[in-house]
N, CA and C of each residue as an Amber inpcrd file, in Angstrom:
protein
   651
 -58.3800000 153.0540000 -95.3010000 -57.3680000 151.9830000 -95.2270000
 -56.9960000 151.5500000 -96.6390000 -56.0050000 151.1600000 -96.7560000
 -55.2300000 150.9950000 -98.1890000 -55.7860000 149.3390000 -98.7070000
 -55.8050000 149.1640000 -99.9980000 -55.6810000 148.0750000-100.2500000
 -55.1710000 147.2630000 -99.9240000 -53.8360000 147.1530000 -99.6220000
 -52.5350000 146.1120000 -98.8260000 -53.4760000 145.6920000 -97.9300000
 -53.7020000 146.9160000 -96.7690000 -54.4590000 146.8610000 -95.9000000
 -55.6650000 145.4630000 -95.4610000 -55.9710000 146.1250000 -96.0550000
 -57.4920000 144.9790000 -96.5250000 -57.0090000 143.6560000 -97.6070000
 -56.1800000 143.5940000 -97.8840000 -55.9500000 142.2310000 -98.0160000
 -55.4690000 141.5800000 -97.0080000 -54.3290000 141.8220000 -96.3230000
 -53.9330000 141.4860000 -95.1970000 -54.8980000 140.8510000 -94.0820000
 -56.1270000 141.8850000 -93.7690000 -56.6760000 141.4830000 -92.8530000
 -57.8180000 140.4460000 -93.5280000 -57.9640000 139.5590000 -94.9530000
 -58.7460000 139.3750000 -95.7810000 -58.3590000 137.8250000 -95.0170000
 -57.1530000 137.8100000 -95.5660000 -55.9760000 136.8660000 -95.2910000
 -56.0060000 136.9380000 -94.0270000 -55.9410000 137.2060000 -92.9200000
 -55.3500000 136.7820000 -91.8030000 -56.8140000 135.7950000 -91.4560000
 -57.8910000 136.4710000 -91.3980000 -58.9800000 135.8890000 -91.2090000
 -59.2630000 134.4070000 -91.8820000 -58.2780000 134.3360000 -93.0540000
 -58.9610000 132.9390000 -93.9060000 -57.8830000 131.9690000 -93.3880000
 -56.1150000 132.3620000 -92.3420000 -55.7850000 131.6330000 -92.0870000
 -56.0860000 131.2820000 -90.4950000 -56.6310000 132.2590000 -89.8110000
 -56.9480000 132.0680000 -88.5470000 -58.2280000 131.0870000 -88.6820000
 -58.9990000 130.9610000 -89.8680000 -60.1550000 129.9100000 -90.1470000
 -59.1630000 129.0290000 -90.0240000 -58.6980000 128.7700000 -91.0190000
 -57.9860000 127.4620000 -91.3580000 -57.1910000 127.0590000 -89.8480000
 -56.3950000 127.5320000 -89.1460000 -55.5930000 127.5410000 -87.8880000
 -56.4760000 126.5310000 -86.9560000 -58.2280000 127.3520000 -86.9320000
 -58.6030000 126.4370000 -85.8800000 -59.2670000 125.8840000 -86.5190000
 -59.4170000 124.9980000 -87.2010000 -59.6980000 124.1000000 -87.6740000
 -59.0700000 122.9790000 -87.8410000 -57.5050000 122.8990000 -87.8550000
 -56.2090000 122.5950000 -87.6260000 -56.4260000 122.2150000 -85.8000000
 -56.4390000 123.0700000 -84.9630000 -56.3660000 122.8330000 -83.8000000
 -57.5840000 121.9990000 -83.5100000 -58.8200000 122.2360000 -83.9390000
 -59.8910000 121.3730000 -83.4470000 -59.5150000 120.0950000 -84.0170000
 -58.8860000 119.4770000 -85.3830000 -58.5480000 118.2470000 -85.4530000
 -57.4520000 117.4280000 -85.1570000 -56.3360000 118.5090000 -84.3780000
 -55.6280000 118.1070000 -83.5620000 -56.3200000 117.5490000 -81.6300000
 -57.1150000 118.1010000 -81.6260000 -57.6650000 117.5910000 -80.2380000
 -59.1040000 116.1930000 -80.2650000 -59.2990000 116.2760000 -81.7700000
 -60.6250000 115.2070000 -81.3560000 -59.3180000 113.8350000 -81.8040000
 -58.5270000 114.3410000 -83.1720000 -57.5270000 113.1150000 -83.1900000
 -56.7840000 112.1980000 -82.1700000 -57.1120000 110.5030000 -82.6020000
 -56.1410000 110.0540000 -81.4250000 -54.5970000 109.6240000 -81.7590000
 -54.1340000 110.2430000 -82.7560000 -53.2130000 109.6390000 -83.5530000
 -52.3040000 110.9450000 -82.5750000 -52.2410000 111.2710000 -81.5330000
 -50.5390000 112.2840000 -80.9930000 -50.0000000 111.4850000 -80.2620000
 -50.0020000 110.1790000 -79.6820000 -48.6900000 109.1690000 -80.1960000
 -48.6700000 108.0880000 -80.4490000 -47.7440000 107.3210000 -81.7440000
 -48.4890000 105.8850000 -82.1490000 -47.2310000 105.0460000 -81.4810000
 -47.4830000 104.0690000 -81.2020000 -46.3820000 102.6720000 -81.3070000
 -47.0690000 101.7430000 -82.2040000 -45.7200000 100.6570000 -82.3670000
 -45.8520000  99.6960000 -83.3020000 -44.9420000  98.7440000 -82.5920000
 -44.9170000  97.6670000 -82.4110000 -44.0960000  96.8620000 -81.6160000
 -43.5760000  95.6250000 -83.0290000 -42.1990000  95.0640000 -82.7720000
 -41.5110000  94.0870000 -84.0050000 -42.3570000  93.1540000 -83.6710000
 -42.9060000  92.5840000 -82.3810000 -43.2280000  91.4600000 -82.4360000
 -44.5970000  90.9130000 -82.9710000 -45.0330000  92.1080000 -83.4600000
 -46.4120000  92.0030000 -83.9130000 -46.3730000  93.1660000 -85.1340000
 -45.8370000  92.8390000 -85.9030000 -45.8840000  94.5930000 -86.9330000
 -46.8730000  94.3880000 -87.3140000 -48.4860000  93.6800000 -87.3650000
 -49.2780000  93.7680000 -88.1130000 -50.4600000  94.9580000 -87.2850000
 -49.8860000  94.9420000 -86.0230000 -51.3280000  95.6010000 -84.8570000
 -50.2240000  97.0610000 -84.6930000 -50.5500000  98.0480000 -84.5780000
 -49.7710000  99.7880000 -84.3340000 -50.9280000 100.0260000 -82.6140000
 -50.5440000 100.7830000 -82.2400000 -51.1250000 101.1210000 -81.3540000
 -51.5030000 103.0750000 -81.4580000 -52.5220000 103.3470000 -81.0950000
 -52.5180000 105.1520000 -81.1430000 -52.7480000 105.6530000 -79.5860000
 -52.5810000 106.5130000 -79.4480000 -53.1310000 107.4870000 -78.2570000
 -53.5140000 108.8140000 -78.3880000 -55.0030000 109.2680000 -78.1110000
 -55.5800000 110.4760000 -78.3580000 -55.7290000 111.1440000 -76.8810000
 -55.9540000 111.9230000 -76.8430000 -56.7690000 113.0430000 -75.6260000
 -58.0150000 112.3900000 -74.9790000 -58.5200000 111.5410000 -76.2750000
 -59.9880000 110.8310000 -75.7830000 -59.9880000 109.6810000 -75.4550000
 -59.1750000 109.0270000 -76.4380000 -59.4580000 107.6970000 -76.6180000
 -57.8780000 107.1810000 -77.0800000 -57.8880000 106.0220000 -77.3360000
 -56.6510000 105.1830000 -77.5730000 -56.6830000 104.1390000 -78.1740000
 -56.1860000 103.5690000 -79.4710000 -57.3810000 102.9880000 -80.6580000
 -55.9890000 102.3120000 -80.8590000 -56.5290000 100.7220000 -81.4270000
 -55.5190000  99.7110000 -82.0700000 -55.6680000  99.4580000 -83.5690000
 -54.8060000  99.2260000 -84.0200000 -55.0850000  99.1140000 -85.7980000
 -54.2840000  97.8090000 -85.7360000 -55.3120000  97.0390000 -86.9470000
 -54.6860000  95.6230000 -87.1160000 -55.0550000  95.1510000 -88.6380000
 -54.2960000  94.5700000 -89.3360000 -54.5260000  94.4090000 -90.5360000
 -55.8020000  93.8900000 -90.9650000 -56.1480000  93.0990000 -90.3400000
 -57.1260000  92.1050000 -90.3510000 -58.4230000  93.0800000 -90.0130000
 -58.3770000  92.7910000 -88.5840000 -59.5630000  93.6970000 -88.3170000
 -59.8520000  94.8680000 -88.0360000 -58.9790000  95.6130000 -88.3450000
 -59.1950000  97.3420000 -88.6010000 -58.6820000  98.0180000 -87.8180000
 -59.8960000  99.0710000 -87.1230000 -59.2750000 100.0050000 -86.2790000
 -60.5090000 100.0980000 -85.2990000 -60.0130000  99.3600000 -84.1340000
 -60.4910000  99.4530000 -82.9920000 -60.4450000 100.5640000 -81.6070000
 -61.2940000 101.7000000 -81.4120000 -61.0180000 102.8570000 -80.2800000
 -61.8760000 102.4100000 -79.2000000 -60.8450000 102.7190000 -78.0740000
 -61.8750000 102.9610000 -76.7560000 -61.4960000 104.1110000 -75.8490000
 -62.8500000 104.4120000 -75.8050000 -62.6280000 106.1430000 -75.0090000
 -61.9740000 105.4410000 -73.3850000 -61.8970000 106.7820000 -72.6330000
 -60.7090000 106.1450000 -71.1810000 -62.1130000 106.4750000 -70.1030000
 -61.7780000 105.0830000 -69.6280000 -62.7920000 104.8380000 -68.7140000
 -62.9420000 105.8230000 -67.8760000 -62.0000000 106.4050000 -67.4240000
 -62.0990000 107.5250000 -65.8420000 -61.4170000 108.9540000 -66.2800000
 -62.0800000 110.3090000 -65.6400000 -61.1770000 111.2490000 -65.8960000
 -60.0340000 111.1730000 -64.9930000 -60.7140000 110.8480000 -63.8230000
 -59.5820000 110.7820000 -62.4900000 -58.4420000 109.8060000 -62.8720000
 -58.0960000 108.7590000 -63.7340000 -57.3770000 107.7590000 -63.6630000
 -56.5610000 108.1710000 -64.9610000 -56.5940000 109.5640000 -65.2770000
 -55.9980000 109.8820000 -66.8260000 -54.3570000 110.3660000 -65.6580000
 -53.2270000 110.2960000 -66.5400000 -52.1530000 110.9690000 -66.3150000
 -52.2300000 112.5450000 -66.2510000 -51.5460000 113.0330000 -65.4770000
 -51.3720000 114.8380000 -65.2170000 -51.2310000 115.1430000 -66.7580000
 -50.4660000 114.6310000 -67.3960000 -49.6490000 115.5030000 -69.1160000
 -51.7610000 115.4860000 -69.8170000 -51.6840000 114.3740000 -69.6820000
 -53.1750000 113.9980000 -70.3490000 -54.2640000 115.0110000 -70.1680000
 -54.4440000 115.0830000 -68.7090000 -55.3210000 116.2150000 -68.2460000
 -54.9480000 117.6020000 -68.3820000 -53.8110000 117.5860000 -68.4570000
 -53.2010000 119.0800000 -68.6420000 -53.4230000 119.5050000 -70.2590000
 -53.3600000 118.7610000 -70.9500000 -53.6020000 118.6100000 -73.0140000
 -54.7660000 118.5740000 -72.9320000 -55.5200000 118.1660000 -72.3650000
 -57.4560000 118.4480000 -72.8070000 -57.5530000 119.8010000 -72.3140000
 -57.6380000 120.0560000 -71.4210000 -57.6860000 121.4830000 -70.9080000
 -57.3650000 122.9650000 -71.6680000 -55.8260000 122.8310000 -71.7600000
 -54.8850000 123.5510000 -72.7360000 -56.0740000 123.3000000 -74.6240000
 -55.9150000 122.2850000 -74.8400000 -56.8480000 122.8900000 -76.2780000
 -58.0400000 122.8210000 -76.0330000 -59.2820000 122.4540000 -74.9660000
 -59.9750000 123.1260000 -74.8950000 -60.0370000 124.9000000 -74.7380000
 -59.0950000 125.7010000 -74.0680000 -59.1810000 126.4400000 -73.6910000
 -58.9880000 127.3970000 -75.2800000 -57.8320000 126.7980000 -75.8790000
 -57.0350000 127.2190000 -76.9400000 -58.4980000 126.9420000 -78.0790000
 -59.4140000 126.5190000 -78.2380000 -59.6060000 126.1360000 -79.1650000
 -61.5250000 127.4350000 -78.7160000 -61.6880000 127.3470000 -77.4830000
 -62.4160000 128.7430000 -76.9520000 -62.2300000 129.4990000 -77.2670000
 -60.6440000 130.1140000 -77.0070000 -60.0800000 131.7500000 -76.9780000
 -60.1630000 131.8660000 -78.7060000 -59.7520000 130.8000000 -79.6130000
 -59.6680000 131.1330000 -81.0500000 -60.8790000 131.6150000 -80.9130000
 -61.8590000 130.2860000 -81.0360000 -63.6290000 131.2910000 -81.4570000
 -63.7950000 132.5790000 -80.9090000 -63.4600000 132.8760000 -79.8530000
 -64.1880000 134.3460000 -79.8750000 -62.7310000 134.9850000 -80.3390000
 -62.2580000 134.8680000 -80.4470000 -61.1680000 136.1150000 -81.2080000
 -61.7970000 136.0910000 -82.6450000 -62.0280000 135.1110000 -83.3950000
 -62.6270000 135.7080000 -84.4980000 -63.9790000 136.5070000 -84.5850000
 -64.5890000 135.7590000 -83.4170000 -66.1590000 136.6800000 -83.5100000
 -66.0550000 138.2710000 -83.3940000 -64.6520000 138.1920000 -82.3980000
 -64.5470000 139.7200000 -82.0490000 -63.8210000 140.6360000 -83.2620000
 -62.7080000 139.6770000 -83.9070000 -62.3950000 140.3750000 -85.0160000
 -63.1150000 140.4140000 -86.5300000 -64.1570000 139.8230000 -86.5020000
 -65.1360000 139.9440000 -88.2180000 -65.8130000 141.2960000 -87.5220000
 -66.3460000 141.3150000 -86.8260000 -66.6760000 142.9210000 -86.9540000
 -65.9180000 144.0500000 -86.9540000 -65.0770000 144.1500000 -86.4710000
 -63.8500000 145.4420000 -87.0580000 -62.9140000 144.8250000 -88.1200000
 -63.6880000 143.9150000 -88.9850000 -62.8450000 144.0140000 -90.3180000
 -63.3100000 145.6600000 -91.1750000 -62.5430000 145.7570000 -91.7900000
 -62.7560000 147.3080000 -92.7580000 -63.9650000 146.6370000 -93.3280000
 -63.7290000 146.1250000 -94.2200000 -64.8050000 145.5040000 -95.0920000
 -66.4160000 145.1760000 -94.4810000 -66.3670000 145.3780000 -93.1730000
 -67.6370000 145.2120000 -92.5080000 -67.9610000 146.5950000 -91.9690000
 -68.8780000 147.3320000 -93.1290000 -69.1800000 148.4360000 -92.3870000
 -70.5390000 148.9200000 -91.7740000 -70.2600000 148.9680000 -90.0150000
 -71.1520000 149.1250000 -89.3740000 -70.4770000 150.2730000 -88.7350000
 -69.7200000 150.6830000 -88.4780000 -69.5860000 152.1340000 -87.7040000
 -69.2480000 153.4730000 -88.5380000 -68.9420000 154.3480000 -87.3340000
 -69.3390000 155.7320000 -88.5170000 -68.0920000 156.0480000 -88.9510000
 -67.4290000 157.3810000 -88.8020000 -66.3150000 157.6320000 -89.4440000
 -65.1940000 157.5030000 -88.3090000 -65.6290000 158.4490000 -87.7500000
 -63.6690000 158.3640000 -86.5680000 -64.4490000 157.3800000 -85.3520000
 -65.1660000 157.6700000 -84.4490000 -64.9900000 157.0170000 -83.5540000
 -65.1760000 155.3150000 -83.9180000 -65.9420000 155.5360000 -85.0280000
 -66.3730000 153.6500000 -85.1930000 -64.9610000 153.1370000 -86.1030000
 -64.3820000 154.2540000 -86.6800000 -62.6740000 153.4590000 -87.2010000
 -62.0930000 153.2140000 -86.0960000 -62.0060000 154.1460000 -85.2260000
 -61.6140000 153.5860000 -83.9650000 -61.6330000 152.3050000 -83.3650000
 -62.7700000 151.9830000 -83.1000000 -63.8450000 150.7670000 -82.5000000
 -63.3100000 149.9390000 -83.3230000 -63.5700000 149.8600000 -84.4970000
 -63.0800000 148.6460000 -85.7720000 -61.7100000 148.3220000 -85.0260000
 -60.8640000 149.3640000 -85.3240000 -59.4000000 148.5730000 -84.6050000
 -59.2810000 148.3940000 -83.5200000 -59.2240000 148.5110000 -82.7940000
 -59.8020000 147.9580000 -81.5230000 -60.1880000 146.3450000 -81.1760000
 -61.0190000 146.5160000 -82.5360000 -61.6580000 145.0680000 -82.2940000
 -60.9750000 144.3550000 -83.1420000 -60.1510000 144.6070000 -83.9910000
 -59.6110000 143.9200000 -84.9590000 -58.2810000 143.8880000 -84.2050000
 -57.4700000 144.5470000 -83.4880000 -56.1670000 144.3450000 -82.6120000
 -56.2760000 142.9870000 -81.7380000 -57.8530000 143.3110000 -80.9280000
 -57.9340000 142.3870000 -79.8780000 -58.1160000 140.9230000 -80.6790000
 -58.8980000 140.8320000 -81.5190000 -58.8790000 139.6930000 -82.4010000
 -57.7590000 138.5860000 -82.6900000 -56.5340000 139.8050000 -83.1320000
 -55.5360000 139.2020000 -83.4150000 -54.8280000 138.6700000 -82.1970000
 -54.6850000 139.4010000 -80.9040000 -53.7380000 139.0220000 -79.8530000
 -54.4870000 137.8790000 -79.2180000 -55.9710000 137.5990000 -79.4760000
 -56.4080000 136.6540000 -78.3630000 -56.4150000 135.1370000 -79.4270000
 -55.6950000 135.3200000 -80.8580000 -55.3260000 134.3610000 -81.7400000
 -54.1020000 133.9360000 -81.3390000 -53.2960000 134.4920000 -81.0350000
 -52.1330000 134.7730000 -81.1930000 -51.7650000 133.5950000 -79.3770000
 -52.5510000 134.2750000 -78.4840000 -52.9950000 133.5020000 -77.3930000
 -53.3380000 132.4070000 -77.9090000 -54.0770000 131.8670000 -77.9940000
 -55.0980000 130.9360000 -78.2970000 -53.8380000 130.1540000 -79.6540000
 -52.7800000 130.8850000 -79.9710000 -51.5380000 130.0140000 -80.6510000
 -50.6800000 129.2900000 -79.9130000 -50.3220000 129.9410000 -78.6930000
 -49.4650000 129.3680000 -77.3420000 -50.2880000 128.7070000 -76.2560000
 -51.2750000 128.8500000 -76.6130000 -51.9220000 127.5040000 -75.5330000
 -52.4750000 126.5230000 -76.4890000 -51.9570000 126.6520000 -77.9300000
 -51.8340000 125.1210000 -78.7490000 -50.4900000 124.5100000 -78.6620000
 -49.5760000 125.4070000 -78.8090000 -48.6050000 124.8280000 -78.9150000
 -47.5760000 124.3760000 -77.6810000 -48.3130000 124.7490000 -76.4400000
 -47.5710000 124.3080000 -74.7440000 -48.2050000 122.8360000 -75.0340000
 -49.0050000 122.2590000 -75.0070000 -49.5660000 121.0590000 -74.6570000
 -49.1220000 120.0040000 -75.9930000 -49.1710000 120.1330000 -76.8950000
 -48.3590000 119.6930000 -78.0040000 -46.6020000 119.5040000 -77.8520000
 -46.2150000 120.3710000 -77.8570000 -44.4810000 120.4100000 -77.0360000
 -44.6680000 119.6540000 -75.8880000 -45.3370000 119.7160000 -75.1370000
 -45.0580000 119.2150000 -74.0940000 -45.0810000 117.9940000 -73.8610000
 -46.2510000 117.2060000 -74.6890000 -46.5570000 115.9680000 -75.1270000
 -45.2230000 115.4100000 -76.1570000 -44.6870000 115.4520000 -76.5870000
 -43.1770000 115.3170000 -77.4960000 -42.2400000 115.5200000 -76.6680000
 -42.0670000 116.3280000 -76.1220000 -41.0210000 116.4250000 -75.1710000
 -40.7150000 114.8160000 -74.3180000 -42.1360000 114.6870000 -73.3220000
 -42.3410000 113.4750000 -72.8440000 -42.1640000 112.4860000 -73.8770000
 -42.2270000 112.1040000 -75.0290000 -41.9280000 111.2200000 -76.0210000
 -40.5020000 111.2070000 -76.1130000 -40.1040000 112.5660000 -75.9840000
 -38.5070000 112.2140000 -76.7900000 -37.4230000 111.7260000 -75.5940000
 -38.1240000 111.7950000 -74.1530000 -37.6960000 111.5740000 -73.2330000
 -37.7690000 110.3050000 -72.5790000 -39.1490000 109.5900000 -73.5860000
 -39.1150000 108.2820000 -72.6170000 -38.4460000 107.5810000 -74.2940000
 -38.4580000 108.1240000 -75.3530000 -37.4450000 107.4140000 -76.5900000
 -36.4960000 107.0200000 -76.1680000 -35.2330000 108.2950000 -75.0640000
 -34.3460000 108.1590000 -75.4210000 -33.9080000 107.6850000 -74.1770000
 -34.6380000 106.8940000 -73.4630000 -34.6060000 106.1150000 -72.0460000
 -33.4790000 105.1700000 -71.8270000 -32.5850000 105.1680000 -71.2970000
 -31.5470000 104.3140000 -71.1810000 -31.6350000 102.7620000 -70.4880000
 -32.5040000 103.1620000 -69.6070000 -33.1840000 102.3460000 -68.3040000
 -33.6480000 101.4960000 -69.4370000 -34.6700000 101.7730000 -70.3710000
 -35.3100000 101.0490000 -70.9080000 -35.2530000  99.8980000 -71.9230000
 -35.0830000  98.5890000 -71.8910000 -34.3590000  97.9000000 -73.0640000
 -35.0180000  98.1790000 -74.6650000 -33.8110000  97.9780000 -75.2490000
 -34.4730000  98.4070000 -76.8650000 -34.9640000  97.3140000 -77.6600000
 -35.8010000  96.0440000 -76.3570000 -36.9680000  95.4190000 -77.2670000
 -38.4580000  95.9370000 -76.4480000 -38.3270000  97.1810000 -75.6850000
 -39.5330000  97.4040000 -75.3110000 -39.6000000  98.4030000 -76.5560000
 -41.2530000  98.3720000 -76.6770000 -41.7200000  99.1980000 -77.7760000
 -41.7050000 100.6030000 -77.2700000 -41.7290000 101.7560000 -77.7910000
 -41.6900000 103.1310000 -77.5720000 -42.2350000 103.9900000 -77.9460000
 -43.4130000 105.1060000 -77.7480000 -44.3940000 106.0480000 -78.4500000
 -43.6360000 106.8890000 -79.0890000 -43.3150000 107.3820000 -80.3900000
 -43.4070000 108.2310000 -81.2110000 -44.3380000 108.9050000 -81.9100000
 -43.8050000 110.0430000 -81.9130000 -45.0000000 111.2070000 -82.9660000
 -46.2620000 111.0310000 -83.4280000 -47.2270000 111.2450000 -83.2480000
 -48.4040000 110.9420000 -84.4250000 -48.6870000 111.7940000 -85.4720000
 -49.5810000 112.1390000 -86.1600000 -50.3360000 113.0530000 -86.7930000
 -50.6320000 114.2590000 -86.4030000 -51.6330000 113.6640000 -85.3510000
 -52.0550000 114.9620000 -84.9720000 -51.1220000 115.9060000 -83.9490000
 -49.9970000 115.6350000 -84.0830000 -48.4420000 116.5590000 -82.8690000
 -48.0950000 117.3820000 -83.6790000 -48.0200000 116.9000000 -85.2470000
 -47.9970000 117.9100000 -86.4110000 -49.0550000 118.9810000 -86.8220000
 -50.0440000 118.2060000 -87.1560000 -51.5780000 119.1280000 -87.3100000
 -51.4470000 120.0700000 -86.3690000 -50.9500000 119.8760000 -84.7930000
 -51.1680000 121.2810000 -83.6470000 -50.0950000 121.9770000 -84.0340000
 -48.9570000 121.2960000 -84.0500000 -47.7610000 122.4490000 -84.1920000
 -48.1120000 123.4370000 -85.4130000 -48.8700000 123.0030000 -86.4270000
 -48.6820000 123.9650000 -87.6120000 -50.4670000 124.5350000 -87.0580000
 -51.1440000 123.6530000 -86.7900000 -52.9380000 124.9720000 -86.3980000
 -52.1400000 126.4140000 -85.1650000 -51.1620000 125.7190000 -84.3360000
 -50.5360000 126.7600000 -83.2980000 -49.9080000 127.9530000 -83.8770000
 -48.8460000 127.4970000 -84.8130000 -47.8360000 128.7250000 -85.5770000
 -49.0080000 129.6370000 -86.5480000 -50.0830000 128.5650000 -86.9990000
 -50.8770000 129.7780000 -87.9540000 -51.5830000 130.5230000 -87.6580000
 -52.0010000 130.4020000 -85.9410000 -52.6570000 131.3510000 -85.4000000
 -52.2080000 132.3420000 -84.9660000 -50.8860000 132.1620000 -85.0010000
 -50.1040000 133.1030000 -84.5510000 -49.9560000 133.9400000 -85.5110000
 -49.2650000 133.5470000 -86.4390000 -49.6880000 134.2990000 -87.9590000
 -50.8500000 134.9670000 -88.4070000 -51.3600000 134.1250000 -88.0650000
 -53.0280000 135.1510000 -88.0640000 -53.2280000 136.1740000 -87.1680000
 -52.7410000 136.0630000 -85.9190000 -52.9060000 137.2390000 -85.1140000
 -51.8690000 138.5060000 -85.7870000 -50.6800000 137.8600000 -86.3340000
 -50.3090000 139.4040000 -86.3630000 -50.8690000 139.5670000 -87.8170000
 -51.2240000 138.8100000 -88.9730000 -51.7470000 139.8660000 -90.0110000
 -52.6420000 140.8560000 -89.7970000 -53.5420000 140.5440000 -88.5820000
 -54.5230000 141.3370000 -87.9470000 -54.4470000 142.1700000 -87.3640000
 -52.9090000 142.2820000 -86.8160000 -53.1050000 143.6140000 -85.5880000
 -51.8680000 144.5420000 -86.6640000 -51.2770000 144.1920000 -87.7850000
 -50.1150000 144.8900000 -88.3890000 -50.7410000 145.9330000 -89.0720000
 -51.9930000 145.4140000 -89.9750000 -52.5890000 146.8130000 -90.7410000
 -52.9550000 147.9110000 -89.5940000 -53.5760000 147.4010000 -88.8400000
 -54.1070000 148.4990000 -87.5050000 -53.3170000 148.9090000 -87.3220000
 -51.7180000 148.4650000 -86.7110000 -50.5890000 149.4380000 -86.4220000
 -49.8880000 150.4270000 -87.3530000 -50.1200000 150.0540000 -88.4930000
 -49.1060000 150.3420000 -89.8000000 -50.6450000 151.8110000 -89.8320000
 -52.0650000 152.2830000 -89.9070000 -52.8540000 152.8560000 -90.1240000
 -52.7810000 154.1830000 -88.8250000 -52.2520000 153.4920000 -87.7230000
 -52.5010000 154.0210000 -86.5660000 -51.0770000 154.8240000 -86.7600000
 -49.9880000 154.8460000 -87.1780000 -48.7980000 154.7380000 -86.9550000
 -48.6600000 156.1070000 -88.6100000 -49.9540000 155.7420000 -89.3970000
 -50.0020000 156.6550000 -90.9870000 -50.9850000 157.6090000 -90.3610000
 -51.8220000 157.5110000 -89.3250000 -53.0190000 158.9440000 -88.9340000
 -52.1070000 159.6670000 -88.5090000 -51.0940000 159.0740000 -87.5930000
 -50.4710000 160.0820000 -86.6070000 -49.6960000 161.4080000 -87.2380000
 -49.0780000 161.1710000 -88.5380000 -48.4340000 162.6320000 -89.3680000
 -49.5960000 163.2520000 -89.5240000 -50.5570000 162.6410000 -89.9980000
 -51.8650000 163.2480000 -91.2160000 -52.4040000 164.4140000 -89.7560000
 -52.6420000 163.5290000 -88.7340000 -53.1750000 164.7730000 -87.5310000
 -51.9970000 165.7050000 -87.2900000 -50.6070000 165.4440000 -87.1750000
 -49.8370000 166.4280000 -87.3150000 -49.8680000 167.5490000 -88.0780000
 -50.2110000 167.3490000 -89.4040000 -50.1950000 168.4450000 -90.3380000
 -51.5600000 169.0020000 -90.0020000 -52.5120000 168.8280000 -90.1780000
 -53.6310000 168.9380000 -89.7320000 -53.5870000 170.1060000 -88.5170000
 -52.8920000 169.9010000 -87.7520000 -53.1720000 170.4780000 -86.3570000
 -52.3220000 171.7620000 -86.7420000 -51.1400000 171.5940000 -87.7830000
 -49.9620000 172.4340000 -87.4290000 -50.5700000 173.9830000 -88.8360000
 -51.5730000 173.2790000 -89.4830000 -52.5970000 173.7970000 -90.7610000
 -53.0690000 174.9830000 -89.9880000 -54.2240000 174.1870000 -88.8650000
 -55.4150000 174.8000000 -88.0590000 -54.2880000 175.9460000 -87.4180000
 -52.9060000 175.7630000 -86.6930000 -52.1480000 176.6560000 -86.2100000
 -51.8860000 177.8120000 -86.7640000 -50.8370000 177.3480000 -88.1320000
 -51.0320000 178.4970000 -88.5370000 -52.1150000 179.3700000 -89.2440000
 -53.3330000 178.7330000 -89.2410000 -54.3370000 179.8760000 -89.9720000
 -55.1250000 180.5040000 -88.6270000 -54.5590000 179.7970000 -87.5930000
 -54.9250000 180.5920000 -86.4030000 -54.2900000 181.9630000 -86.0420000
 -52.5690000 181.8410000 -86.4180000 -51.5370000 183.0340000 -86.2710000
 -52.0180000 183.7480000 -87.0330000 -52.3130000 183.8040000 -88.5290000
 -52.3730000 184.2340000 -89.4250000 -54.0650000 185.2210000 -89.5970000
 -54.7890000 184.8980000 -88.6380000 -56.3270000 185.3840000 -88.2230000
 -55.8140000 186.2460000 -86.9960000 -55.1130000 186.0430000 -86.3610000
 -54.6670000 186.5950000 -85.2830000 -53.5190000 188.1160000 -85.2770000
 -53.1490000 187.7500000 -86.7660000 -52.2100000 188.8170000 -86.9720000
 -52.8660000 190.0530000 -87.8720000 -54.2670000 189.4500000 -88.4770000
 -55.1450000 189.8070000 -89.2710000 -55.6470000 190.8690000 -88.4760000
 -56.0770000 190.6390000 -87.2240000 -56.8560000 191.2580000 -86.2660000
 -56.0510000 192.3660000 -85.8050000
């Protein structure tokens, strides 16, 4: 495998680190949506996956986890789930892809290059996964924001949830896993895609020194 090669997959690995790490502090955060109301600008309000925490000048920042799972909203239960799941599928996609990195050599010549990509393909696609089940529950959570923002029904001295922190932190841990999946599966294709002439000639070599033994005879 070429140098490019192996940087690529050097890199994909240090942003698929970084990605879920991004996604895990998008799900313990309670900051994915804050209000702030005029009539009180000194107190903001947050809402997390876990918990739902008040900030006040005075006396800080107060969280309380949610009393019931059963008494959470569908979007709510549907967003714990979704990055739990998302934040699973990352870990083992990397476990599965550090061992068919090039640079980790435990197998032999053809069949274990084989095996390496293999494991380094699957790596990348179950990142790449594990990118779209960060970023459904995140969208989806904004969506519902931009929908109860732009509420007509609703008078514009009720207060209204906008964006937090952590809606950003997922959208960008989501896109980099995705990114990470394909730096991972591109060298494998781009290698798989460079054997295929090399066995051509190879085969078409063995041919003619086969005619050529054959005409000998």
């Amino acid at each position: 495998m070429d140098t490019w090669a192996c940087a690529l997959e050097l890199l994909g690995m240090l942003v698929y680190a970084g990605a879920w790490l991004c996604v895990l502090a998008t799900t313990l955060l309670p900051q994915w949506l804050t209000m702030s109301t005029a009539l009180l600008p000194v107190e903001s309000y947050r809402l997390g996956l876990w918990e739902t925490c008040v900030v006040q000048d005075i006396r800080g920042t107060e969280c309380r986890a949610y009393d019931s799972l059963l008494g959470l909203s569908t979007e709510l239960k549907l967003s714990r789930i979704l990055m739990c799941v998302s934040l699973a599928v990352g870990m083992l996609g990397m476990l599965v892809a550090i061992p068919g990195l090039y640079l980790v050599n435990s197998c032999g010549e053809h069949g274990g290059s084989r095996t390496k990509r293999a494991l380094t393909v699957t790596g990348g696609v179950l990142g790449m996964l594990a990118g779209v089940l960060c970023l459904v529950p995140v969208s989806y959570m904004a969506h519902l924001a931009v929908i109860h923002f732009f509420d007509e029904k609703v008078p514009d001295v009720v207060p209204r949830w906008e964006f937090g922190d952590a809606m950003f932190c997922g959208w960008a841990g989501g896109l980099l896993l995705i990114l990470a999946g394909l730096l991972l599966v591109n060298p494998c294709l781009c290698s798989q895609t460079e054997a295929q002439p090399a066995q051509q000639r190879r085969y078409q070599a063995v041919s003619a020194s086969y005619r050529k033994h054959s005409e000998y005879v």
